[in-house]
N, C-alpha and C positions, 0 to 999 in steps of 0.2 A: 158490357160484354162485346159489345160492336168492334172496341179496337183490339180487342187478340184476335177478333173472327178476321179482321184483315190482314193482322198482321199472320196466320199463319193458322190452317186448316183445325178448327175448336174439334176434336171428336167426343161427340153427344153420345152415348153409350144407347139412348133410349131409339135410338132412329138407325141403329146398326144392326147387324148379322150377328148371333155370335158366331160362328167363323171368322169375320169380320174385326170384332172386338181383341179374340185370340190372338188373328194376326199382328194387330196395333200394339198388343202387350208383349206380345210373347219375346219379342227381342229383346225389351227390359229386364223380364223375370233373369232369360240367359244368366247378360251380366251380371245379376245377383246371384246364378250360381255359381256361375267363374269366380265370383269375387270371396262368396262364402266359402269357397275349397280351398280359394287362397290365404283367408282367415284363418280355415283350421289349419292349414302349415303352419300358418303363424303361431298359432297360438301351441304347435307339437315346439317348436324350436325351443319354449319353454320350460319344457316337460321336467326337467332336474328344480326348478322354482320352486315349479309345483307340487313334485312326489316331493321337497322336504316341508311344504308347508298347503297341505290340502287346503287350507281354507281359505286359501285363492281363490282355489273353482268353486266354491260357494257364491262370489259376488260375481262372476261373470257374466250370468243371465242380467245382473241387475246393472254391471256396468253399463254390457249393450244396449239392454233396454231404454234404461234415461237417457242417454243419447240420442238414440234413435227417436224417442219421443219428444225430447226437446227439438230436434231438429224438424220433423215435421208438423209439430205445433207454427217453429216458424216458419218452413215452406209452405202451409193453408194459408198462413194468413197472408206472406207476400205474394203467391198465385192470385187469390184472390183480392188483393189488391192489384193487380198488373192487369185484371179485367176489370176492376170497378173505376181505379182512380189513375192518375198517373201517378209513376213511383218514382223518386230521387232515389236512386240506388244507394248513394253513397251516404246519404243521412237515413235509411232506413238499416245498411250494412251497420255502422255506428249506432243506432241506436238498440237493435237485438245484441251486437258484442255487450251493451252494457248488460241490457236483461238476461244475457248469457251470464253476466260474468256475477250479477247476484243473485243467478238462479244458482249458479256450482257453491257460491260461499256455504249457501242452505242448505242443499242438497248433499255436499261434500261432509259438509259438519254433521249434518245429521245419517249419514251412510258412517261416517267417524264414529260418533258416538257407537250406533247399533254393532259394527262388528268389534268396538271395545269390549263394551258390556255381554255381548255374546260368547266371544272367542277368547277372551281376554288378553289379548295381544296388541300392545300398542303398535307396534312394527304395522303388522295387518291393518290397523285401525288407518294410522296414517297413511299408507298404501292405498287403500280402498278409498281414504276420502280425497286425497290429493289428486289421484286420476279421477275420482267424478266431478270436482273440481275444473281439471283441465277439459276435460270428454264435453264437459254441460257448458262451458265458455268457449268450445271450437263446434260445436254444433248448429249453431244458429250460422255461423260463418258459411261454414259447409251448404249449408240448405238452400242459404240467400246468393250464394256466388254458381252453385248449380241449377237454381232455377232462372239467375240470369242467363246466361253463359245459353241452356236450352231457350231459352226464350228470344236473345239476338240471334240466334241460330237459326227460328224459324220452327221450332218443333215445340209441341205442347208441353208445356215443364206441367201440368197434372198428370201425362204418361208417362214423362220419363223420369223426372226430376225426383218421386217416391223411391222405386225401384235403383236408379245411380248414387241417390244421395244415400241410401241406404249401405249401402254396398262399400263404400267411401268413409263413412263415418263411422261403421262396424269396425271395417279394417285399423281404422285409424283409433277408434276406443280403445280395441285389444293392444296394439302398438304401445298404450300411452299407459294402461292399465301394468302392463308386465315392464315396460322399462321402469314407470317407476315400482314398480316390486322389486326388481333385481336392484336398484340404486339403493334401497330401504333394506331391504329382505334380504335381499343377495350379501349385500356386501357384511352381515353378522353369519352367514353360512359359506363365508370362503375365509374368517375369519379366524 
């Protein structure tokens, strides 16, 4: 923990004000809601997708979600790695893309199956697993290149790095979630 305390002010939650604490977050939260307002346009620009095929917005809590949780699965553990060990970025960047990339196979396939056998809609099926897919293989990406990035910066990637990378990879799930609907979905409803 020595070498992030030099490289750049550790805030210890336990030895602060909350006023204090507020101050040091609240700038983060912001961004996450700049960014979530920005989402929700995102995700209105939509809206003809998804009034011909509601069971879109069914999986979009769960797009976001695995995302988001993949991605801070791997900023805990590269935080905390960047105070325990030294970290080779670039072999640690490669080695979460791979755990990305057969976390989405599992994930994707099994978010596949579930909205088959539920919805009965291969279109849906594929749609839904192709974006968790891409979402769970650009996630760890996202996490590990924003908690650098905060981190040669100088500012604590455990403050900022939750709240931005958040905000980033929301945006970018929804993005990757409805393009591929519309390449799938879309193109048998303009058909």
């Amino acid at each position: 923990m020595m070498d992030l305390q030099k490289h750049y002010r550790v805030v210890t939650d336990v030895h602060e004000r909350v006023t204090k604490i507020v101050m040091l977050r609240l700038p983060w939260l912001i961004i996450g809601l700049v960014g979530g307002t920005i989402a929700s346009i995102l995700v209105s620009r939509y809206e003809q997708i998804i009034r011909n095929n509601i069971g879109l917005a069914f999986f979009v809590p769960m797009i976001v979600y695995m995302s988001d949780a993949v991605g801070t699965q791997t900023e805990t553990v590269y935080i905390r790695n960047l105070a325990t060990i030294k970290v080779n970025f670039v072999k640690h960047l490669f080695k979460e893309t791979a755990t990305g990339f057969l976390l989405g196979i599992v994930l994707g396939v099994a978010v596949g199956v579930v909205a088959r056998i539920w919805l009965g809609s291969t279109e849906l099926a594929l749609s839904v697993g192709l974006a968790m897919f891409f979402n769970i293989l650009i996630a760890p990406v996202v996490a590990i290149v924003v908690s650098e990035i905060l981190y040669k910066e100088h500012t604590d990637p455990a403050l900022g790095a939750g709240p931005f990378t958040t905000v980033i990879q929301d945006f970018i799930s929804l993005a990757i979630y409805f393009v591929v609907a519309t390449a799938i979905i879309g193109s048998r409803l303009s058909a």
